[in-house]
Residue frames as a rotation matrix with the C-alpha (Angstrom) as fourth column:
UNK 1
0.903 -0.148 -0.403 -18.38
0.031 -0.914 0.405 6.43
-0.428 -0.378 -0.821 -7.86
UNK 2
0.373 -0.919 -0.128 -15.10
0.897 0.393 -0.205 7.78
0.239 -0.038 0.970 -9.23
UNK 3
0.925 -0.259 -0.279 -12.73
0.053 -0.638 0.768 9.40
-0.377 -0.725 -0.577 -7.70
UNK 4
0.538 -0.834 0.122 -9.61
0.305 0.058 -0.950 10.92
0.786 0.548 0.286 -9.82
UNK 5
0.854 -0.518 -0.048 -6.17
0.115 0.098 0.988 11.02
-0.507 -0.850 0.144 -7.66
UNK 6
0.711 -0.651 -0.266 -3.06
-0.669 -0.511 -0.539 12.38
0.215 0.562 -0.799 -8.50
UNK 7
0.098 -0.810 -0.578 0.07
-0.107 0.568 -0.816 10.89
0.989 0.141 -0.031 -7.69
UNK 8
-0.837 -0.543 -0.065 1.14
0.074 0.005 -0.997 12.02
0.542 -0.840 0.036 -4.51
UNK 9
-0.082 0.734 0.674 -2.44
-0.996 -0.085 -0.029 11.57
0.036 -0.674 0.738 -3.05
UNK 10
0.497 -0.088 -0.863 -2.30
-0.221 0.949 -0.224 7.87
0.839 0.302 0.453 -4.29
UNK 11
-0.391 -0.825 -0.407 1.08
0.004 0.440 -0.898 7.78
0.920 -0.353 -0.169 -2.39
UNK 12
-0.367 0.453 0.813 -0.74
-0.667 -0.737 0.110 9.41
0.649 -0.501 0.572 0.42
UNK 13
0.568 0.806 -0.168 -3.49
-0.791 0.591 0.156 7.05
0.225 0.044 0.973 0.89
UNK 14
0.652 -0.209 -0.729 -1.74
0.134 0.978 -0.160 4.02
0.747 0.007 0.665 0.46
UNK 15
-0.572 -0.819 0.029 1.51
0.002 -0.037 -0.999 5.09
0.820 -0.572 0.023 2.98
UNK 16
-0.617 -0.126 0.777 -1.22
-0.709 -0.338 -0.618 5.47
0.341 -0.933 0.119 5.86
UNK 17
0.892 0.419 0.170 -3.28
-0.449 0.862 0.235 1.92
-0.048 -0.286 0.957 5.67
UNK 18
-0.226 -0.933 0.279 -1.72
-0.922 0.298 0.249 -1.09
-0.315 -0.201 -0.927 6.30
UNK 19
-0.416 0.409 -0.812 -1.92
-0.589 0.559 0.584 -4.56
0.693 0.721 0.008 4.95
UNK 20
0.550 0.324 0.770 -3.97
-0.808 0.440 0.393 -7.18
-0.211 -0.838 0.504 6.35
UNK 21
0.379 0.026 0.925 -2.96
-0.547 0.813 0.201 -10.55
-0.746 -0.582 0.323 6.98
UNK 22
0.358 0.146 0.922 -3.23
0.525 0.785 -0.328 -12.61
-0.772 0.602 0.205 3.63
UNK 23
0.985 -0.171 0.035 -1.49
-0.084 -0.644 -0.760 -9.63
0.153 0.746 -0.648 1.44
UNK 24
0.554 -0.824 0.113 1.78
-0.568 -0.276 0.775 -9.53
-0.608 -0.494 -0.622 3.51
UNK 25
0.130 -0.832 0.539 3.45
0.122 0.553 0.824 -11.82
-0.984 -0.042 0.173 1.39
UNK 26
0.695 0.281 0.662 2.86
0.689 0.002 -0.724 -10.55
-0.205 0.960 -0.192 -1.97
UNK 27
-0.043 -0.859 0.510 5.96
0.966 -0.166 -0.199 -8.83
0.256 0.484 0.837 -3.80
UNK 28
-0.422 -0.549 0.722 4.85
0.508 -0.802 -0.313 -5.25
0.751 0.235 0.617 -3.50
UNK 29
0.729 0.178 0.661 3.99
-0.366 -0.714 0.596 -5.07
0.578 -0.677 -0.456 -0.18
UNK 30
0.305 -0.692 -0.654 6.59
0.738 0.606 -0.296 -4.63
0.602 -0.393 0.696 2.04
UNK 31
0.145 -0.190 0.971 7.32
-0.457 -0.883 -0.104 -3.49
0.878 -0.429 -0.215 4.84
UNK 32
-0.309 -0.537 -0.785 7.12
0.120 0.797 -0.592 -4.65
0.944 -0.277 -0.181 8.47
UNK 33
0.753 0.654 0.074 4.77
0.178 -0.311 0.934 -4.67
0.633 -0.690 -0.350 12.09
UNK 34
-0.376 -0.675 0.635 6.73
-0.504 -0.426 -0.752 -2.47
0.778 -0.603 -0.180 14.48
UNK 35
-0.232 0.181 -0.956 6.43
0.535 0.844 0.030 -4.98
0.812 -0.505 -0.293 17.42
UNK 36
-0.980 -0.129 -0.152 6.43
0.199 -0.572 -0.796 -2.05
0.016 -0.810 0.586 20.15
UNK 37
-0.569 0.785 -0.246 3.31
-0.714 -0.620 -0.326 -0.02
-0.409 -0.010 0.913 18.75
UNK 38
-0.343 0.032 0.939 2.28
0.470 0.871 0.142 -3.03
-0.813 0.490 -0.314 16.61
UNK 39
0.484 0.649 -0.587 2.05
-0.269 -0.528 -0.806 -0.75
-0.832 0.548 -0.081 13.46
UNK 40
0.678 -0.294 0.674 2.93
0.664 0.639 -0.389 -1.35
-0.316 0.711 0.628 9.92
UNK 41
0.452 -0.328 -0.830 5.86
-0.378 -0.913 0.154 0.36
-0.808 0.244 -0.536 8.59
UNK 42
0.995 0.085 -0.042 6.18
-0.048 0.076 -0.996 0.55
-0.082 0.993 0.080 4.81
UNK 43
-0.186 -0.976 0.114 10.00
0.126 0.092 0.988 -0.31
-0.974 0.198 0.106 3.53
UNK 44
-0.005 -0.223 0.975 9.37
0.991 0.126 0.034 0.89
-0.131 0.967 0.221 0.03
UNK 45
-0.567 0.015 -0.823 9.70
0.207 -0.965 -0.160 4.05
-0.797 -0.261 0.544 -1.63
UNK 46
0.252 0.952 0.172 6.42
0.320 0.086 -0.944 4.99
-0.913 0.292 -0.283 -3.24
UNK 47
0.362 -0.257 -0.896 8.14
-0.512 -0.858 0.039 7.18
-0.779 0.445 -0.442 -5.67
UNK 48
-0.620 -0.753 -0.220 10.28
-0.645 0.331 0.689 4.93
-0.446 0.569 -0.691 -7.38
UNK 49
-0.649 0.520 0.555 7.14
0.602 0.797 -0.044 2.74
-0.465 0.306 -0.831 -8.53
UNK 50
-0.954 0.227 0.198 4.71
0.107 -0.358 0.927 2.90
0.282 0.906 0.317 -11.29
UNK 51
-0.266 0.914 0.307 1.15
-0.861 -0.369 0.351 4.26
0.434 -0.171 0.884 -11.48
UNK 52
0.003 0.700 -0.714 0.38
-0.594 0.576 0.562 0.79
0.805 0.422 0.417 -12.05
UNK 53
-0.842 -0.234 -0.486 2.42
0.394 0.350 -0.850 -0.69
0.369 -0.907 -0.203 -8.79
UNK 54
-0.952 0.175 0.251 0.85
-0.261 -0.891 -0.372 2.13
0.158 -0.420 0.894 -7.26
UNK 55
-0.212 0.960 -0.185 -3.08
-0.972 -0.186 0.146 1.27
0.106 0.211 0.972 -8.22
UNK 56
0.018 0.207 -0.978 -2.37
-0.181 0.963 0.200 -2.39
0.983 0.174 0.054 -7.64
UNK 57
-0.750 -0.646 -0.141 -1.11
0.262 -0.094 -0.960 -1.67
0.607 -0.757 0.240 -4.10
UNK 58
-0.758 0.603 0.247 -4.28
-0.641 -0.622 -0.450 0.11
-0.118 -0.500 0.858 -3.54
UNK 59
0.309 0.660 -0.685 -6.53
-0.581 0.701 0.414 -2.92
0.753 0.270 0.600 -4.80
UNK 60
-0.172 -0.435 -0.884 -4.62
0.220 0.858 -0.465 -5.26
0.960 -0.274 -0.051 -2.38
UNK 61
-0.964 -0.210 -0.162 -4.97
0.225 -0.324 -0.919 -3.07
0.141 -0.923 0.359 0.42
UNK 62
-0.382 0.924 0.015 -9.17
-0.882 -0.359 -0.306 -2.77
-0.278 -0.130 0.952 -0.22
UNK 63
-0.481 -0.028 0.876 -9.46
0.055 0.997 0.062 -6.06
-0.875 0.078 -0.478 -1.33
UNK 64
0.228 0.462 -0.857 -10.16
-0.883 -0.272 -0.382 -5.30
-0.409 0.844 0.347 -4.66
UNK 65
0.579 -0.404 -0.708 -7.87
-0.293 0.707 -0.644 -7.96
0.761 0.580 0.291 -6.03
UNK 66
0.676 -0.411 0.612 -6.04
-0.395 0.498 0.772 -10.95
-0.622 -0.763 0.174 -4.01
């Protein structure tokens, strides 16, 4: 299947999953588990990264690529 995505759906997507476990330490994810709600909250700004950040971010976060 493909599926073509602009930017700001990319950004979309990725800003509302979180990582699992065995990603958390990898340079471009970053952020941090709010301890109250236990949710993830992203510390980057999506903007300021490339497509490619962008499309790698999304592989890590589907386990495309470890």
């Amino acid at each position: 299947m493909l599926i073509e995505l602009n930017r700001h759906a990319l950004i979309k997507i990725i800003s509302a999953m979180s990582p699992h476990y065995e990603i958390m330490d990898h340079p471009l994810i970053k952020g941090s588990i709010d301890g109250s709600y236990g949710r993830w909250s992203w510390d980057v700004n999506f903007e300021d990264l490339t497509d490619e950040q962008l499309v790698t971010i999304l592989a890590l976060l589907t386990g495309a690529v470890r």
